[in-house]
N, C-alpha and C positions, 0 to 999 in steps of 0.2 A: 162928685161927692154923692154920697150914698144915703137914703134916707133913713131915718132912723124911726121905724114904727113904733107906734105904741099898741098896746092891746084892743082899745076901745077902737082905733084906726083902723087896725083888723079887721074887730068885729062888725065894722060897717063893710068891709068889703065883700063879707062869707054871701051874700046872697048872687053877687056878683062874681063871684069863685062858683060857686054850685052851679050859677047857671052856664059858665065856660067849660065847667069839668066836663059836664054832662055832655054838651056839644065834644067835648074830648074823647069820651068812651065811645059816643056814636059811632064817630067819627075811627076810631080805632076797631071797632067791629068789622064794619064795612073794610075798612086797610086787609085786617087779618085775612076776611073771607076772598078778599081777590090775592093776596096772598098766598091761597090758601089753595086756589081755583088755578094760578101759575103753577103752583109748586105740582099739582097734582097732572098737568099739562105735560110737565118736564119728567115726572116719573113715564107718564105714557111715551113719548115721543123722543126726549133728549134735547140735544141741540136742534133735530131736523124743526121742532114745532117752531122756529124763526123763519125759517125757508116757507118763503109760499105754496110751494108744492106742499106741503103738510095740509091734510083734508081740516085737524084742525088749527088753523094758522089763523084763522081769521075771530076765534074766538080768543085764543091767546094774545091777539092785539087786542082783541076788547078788553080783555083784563087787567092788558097791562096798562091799556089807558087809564081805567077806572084806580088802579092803583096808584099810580102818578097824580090822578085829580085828589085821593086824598090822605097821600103822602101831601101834596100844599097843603091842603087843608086843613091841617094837621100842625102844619108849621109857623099857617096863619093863628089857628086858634092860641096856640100855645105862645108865639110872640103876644097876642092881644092881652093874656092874663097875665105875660113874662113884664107888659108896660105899666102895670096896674104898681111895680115895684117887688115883686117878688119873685122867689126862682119856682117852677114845679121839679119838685125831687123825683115823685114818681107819679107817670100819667093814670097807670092801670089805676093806682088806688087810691091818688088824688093827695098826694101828701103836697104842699108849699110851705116853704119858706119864707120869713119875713125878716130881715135885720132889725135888731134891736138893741138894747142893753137893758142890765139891771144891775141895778147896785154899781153901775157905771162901768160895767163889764160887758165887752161886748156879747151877743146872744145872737139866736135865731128864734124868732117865735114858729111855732113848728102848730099847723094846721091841718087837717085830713077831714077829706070831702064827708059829708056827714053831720061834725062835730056841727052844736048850734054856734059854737064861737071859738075863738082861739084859747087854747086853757094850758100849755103845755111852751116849753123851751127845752133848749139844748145850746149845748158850745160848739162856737165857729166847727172844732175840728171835730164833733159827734155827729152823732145822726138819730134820727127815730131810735133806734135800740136805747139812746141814753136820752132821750126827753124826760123831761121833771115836772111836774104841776107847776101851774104860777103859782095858786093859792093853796097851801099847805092844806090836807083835808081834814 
């Protein structure tokens, strides 16, 4: 069974969200750049940069180790904020999800890294494009 957030639950967790996001984005820099550093390996070389004989083989395992350490890491982070009860929609820009209801309708409290609190929902089948203020302005 699924918990049913409220706002003010939320809004105790956003410090606790910022500080995983954050670890998130690090963490996703670094991914990109060895990423980034393979990709640019394989434009040089092709398939040979796997084979040993390739002069650079031994930097392209480093990369790819580095890529792998935080691809986990990555997937640690993201489970750790995914147990807190909520889903992350998207890492780059920090949007989470929180189940909720109003008006005894089910909802999503809808969060993004930043905000000092949760202020905003949306229905099960929307998304960011269709979030609505909680409190009318």
């Amino acid at each position: 069974m699924r918990h049913v957030f409220t706002p003010d639950e939320v809004d105790k967790l956003v410090p606790t969200l910022e500080e995983g996001l954050t670890k998130v984005q690090s963490i996703l820099e670094h991914l990109r750049d060895a990423r980034d550093q393979l990709a640019d390996l394989r434009i040089i070389w092709g398939t040979k940069v796997e084979e040993a004989t390739c002069p650079d083989h031994e930097e392209y395992k480093l990369f790819l180790l580095q890529f792998q350490k935080y691809e986990a890491q990555l997937r640690t982070q993201l489970q750790t904020i995914h147990e807190l009860g909520c889903e992350v929609k998207d890492p780059d820009v920090g949007l989470v999800d929180f189940y909720s209801e109003i008006n005894g309708e089910p909802v999503l409290l809808c969060w993004k890294r930043g905000e000092p609190n949760v202020g905003f929902y949306h229905p099960l089948t929307g998304g960011f494009a269709t979030r609505k203020p909680l409190k009318p302005s």
